[in-house]
C-alpha positions in Angstrom: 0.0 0.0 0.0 1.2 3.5 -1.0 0.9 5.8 1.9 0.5 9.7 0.8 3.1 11.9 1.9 0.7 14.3 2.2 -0.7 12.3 5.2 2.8 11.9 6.9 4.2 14.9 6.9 2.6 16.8 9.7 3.5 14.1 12.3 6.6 13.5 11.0 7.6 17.2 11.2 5.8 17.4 14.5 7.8 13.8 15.8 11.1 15.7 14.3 10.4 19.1 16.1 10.3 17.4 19.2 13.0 15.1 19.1 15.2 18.1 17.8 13.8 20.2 21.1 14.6 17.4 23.4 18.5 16.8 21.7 18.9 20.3 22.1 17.9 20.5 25.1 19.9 17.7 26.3 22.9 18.6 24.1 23.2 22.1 24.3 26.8 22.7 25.9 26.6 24.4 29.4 28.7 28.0 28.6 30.9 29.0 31.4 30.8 32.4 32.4 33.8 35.0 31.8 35.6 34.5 34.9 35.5 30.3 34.2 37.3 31.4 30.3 39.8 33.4 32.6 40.9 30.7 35.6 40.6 28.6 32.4 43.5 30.1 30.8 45.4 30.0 33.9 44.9 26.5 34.0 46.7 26.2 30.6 49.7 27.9 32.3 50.9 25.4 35.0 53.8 23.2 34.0 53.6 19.6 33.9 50.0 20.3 34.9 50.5 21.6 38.5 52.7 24.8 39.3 53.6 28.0 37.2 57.6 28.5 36.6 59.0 31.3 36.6 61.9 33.4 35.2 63.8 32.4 38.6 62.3 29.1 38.9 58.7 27.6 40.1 56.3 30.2 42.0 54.2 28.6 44.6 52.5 31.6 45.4 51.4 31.9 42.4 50.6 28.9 42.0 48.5 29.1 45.3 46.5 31.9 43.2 45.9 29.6 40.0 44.2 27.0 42.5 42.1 29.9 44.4 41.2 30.9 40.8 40.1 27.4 39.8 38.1 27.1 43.0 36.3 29.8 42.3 34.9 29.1 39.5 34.3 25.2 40.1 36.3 24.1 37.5 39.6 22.4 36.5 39.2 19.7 39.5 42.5 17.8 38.1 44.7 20.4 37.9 43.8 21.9 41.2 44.2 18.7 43.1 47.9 18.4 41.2 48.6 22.4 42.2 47.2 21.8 45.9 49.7 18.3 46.0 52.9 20.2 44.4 51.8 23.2 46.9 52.0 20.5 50.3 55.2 18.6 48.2 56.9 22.2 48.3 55.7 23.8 51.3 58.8 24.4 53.4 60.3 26.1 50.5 57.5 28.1 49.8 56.8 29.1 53.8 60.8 29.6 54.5 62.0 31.4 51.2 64.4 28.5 51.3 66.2 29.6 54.4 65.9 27.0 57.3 64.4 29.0 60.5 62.6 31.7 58.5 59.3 32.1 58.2 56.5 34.4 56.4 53.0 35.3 57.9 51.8 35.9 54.4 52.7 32.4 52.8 51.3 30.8 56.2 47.4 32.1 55.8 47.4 31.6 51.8 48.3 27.9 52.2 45.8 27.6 54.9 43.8 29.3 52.6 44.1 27.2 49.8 43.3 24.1 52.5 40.3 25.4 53.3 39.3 26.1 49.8 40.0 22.5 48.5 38.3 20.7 52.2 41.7 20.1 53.3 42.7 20.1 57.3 44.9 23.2 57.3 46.3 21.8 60.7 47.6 18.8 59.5 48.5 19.8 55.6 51.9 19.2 54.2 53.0 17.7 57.9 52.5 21.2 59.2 50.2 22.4 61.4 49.3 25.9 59.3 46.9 27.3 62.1 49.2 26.9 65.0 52.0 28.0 63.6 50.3 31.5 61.9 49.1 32.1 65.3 52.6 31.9 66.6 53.4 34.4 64.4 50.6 37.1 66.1 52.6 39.6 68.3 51.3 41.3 71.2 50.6 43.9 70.0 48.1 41.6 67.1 50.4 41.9 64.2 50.9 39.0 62.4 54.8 38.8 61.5 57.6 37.5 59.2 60.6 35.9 60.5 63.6 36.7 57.4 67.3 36.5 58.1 68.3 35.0 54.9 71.1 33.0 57.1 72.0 36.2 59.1 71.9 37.7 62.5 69.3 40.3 61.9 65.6 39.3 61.7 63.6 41.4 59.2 59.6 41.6 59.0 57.9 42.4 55.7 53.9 42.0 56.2 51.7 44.5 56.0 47.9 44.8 55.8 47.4 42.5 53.2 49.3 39.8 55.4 47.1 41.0 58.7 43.6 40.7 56.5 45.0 37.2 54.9 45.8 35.8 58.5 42.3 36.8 59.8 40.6 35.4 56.8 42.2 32.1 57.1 41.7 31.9 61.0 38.0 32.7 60.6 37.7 29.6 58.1 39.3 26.9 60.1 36.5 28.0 62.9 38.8 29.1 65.8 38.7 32.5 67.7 40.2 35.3 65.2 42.2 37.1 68.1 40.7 40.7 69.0 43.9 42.1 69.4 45.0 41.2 65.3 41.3 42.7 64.3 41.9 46.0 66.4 45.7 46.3 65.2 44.2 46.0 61.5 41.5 48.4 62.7 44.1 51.2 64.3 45.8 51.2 60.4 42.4 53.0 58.7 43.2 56.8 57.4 41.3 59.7 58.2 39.7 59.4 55.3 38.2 55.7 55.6 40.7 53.7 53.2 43.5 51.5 54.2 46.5 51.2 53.3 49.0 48.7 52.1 51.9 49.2 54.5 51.5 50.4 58.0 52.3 54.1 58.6 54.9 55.2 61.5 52.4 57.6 62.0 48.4 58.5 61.4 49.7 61.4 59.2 51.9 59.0 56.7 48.6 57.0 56.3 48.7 56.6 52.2 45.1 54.6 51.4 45.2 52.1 48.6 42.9 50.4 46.4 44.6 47.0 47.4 45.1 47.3 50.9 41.5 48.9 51.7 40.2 45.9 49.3 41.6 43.1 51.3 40.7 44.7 54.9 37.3 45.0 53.8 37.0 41.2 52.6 38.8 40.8 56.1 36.2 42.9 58.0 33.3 41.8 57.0 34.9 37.9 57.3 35.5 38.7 60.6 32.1 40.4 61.5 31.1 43.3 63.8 33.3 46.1 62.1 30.3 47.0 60.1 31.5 50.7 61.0 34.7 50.6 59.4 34.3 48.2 56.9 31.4 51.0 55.5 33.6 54.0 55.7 36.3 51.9 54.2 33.5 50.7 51.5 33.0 55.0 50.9 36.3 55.7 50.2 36.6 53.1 47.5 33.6 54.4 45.9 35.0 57.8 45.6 38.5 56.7 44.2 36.6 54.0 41.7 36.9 55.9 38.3 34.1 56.6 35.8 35.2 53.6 33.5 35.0 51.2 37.3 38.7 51.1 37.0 40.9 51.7 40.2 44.7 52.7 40.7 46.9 51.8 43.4 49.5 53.4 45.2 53.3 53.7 44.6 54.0 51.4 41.7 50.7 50.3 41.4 49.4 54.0 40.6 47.6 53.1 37.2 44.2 52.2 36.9 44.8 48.3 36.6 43.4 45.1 36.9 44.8 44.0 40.2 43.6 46.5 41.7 40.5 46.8 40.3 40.1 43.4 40.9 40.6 43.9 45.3 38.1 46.4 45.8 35.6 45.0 43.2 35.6 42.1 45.9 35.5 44.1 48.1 32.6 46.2 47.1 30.5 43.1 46.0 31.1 41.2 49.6 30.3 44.8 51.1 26.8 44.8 49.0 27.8 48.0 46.9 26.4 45.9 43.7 26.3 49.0 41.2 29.6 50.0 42.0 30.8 45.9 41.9 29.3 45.9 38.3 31.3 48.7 37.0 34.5 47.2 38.4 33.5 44.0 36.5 33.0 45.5 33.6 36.1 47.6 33.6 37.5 43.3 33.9 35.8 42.2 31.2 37.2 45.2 29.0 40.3 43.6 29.6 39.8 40.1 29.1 41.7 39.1 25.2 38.6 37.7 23.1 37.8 36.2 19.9 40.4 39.3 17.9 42.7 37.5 20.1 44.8 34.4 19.2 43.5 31.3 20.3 45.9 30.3 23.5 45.7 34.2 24.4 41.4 34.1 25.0 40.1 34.5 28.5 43.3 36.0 29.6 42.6 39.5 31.3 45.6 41.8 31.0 46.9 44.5 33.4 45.9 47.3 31.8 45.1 46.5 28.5 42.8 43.1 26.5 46.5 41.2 26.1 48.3 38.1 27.6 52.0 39.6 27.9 54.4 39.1 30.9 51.8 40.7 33.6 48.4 38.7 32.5 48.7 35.5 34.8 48.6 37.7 38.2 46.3 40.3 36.4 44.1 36.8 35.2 44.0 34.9 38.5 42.9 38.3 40.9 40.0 39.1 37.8 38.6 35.6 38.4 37.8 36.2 41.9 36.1 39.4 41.2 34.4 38.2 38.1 33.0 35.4 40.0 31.3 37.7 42.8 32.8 36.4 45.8 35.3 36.9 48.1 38.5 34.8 50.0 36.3 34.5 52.7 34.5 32.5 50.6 35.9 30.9 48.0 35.0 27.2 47.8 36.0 24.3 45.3 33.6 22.0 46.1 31.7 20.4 43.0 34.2 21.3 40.8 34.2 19.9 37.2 37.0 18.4 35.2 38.6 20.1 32.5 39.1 23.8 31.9 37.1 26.1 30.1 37.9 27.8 26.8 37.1 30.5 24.2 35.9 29.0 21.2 35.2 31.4 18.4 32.5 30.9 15.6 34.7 31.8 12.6 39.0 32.2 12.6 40.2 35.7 13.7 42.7 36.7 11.6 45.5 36.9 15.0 44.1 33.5 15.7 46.1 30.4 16.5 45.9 26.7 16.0 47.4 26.6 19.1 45.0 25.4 22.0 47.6 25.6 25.0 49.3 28.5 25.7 52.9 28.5 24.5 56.0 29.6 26.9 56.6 33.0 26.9 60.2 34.2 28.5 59.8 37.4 30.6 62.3 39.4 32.0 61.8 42.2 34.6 58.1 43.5 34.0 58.7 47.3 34.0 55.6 49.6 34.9 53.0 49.8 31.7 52.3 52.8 30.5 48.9 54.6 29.9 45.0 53.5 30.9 43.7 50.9 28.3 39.9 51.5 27.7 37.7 48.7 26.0 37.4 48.2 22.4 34.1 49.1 20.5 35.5 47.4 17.4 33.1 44.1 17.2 34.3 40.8 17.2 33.2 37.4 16.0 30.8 35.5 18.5 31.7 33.2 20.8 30.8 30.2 23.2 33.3 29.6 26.3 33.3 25.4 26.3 34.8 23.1 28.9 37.5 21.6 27.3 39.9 18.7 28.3 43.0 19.4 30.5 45.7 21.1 28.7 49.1 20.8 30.3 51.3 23.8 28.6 55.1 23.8 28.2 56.9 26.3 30.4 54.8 29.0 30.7 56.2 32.4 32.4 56.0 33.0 35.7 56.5 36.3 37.7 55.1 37.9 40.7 54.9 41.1 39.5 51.9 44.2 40.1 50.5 42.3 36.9 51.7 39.3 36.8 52.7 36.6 34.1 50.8 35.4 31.2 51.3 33.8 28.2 52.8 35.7 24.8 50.5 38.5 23.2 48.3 38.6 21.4 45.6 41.4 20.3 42.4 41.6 22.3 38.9 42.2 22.4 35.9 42.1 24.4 35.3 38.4 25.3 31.9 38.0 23.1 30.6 34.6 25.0 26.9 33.2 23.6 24.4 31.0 25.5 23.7 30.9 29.2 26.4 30.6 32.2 26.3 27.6 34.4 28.7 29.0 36.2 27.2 32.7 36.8 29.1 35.5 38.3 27.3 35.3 41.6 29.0 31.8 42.6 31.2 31.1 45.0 38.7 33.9 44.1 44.8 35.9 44.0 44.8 35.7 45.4 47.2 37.3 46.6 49.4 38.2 49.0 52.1 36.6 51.4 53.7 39.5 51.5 58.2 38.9 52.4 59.5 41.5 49.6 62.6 41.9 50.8 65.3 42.1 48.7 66.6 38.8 48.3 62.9 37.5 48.3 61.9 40.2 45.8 64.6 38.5 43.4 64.1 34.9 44.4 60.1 35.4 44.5 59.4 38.3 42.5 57.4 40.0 45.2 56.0 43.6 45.1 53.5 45.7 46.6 49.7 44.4 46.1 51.0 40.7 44.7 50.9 37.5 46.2 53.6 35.7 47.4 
């Protein structure tokens, strides 16, 4: 018997509609949000899948950032467990600076940190108890302190407010008592004018506010509880100094508008509730974040001052992804991450674009200060969906703890055009920062600087 088509079609349209609907619906690839394509592209820069090498060998502190960046964003489960294990393989080196006896506040609360952020028992991690022995570090007077000699007689202390807020942060998390006396010495550092700043003044009149320091304290505050006071006029002043673009300049070195810094007090701001003025430090982020005009291994990477992977991105990448993310280190939490690590897949080549998938290594020297404000393009740029891809392990990439950190090679840049729906929205549970020892033998064996991590 000859059946019509006529008499088939509508239910075999109908029958293909909705099996089309239902495969889509159960296809359709989940797209990360912006700050997954950034922590993403960190990912791609650990060596041998689990640390980031640097000019002057590997960098656990910033390594420690990569994993907080990961954590936040629930993704790249492998490679943070490998980073966590290389972290508690290389502890001494990382808490000492290599010199047996010595000891730094700052390195202390960012491994506990990164404990805490992975489930781990920050008492018992690495053979160290982290907890007891940061506590040991807290003076009398509630300053948390370094122990350097570098093999000599005289003992040299390079924390700072950064270190303090870290310490707190970390203490709060394992579930202890967070001493009074380290909250009110952090306290007795605000300005007149309601920021803080990064180092401790002699006096209240040297009191120098900074986007960073203020940044941290607040995340620190507001961990802590009660200091709703001075968390809010701290919270003021970085709405006042946040420019028109949402961009915000440091202090010292640091005094461009740039991404680290942005990146601090957008936490900040967002943990503090300020939403609108969170949004406009997000955005300034995302203006800086290399796209589909960039090439291939470059995308996700969010520059210090401009849409470009050069010698400053990874620090400038890993502090973005905590802010794009909408949370802060009081809260940043792996748990449920996914395997793989996300990526920026564009729907037609760019012209700047690579073949290249991973990132490739970049050699960097001694990052000098960049010059001018970058401001995000208008040009438009081919669409995009940000995939979870498999695990890319990269050769060699850069490593440097410098204000901007270390990235991959250049490449142009672009607003990161993503498509579809986040699974991963900014509002989930970030460069972290800042084990602060820069003194001059660390500053050439780690690279340190004002407003970096350790």
């Amino acid at each position: 018997m000859r059946i019509s088509g006529r008499t088939v079609a509508p239910a075999l349209i109908t029958a293909t509609l909705l099996a089309l609907q239902a495969t889509s619906a159960a296809a359709a690839p989940a797209v990360p949000s912006d700050a997954a394509a950034a922590a993403g592209w960190a990912g791609r820069q650990l060596k041998d899948g689990d640390h980031v090498e640097g000019d002057f060998g590997a960098d656990p502190g910033l390594t420690a950032d990569v994993v907080l960046a990961l954590s936040a964003t629930h993704t790249g489960r492998g490679e943070t467990t490998a980073a966590t294990d290389w972290l508690a393989a290389h502890a001494e080196s990382y808490l000492t600076g290599d010199t047996p006896g010595d000891i730094y506040a700052g390195s202390l609360a960012k491994l506990a940190l990164v404990a805490e952020a992975g489930h781990r028992d920050p008492g018992a991690f690495a053979g160290r108890d982290l907890i007891a022995q940061l506590n040991s570090r807290m003076q009398p007077s509630g300053r948390f302190t370094d122990r350097a000699t570098f093999g000599g007689t005289e003992v040299n202390d390079y924390s700072n407010t950064l270190t303090q807020s870290l310490a707190l942060i970390a203490l709060e998390r394992d579930g202890g008592a967070v001493p009074g006396a380290a909250v009110d010495f952090l306290l007795a550092g605000q300005c007149a004018d309601g920021g803080f700043p990064v180092f401790f003044p002699e006096t209240p009149a040297e009191c120098d506010a900074d986007a960073d320091g203020t940044g941290m304290v607040v995340q620190a505050l507001l961990a802590v509880g009660n200091e709703d006071a001075a968390a809010g006029k701290a919270l003021d002043w970085l709405e006042k100094k946040q420019g028109k673009d949402g961009g915000f300049a440091g202090t010292g070195p640091t005094a461009v508008v740039n991404a680290n810094s942005t990146a601090l007090a957008t936490q900040a701001l967002r943990a503090g509730g300020r939403g609108a003025a969170a949004d406009k430090g997000a955005d300034w982020l995302r203006g800086r974040q290399v796209g589909c005009e960039g090439a291939a291994k470059d995308r996700g990477a969010v520059g210090y001052q401009e849409a470009k992977a050069d010698g400053n991105a990874l620090r400038a990448t890993v502090q973005a992804v905590t802010a794009l993310s909408g949370i802060s280190y009081a809260t940043v939490d792996g748990t449920g991450a996914t395997e793989g690590l996300a990526a920026v897949e564009c729907s037609s080549p760019s012209p700047t674009a690579s073949d290249s998938a991973g990132a490739s290594p970049t050699p960097t020297g001694e990052p000098t200060e960049p010059g001018g404000s970058a401001t995000p393009t208008d040009s438009p740029v081919p669409s995009a969906t940000v995939t979870p891809t498999p695990s890319a392990t990269t050769p060699a990439p850069a490593g440097s703890t410098s204000p901007g950190g270390t990235g991959g090679s250049g490449g142009t840049g672009g607003a990161l055009a993503s498509t579809g729906t986040s699974a991963l929205p900014l509002a989930v549970s970030s460069a972290a920062l800042i084990a602060v020892g820069a003194a001059a033998v660390v500053a050439v064996r780690r690279r340190r600087s004002p407003g970096t991590g350790a």
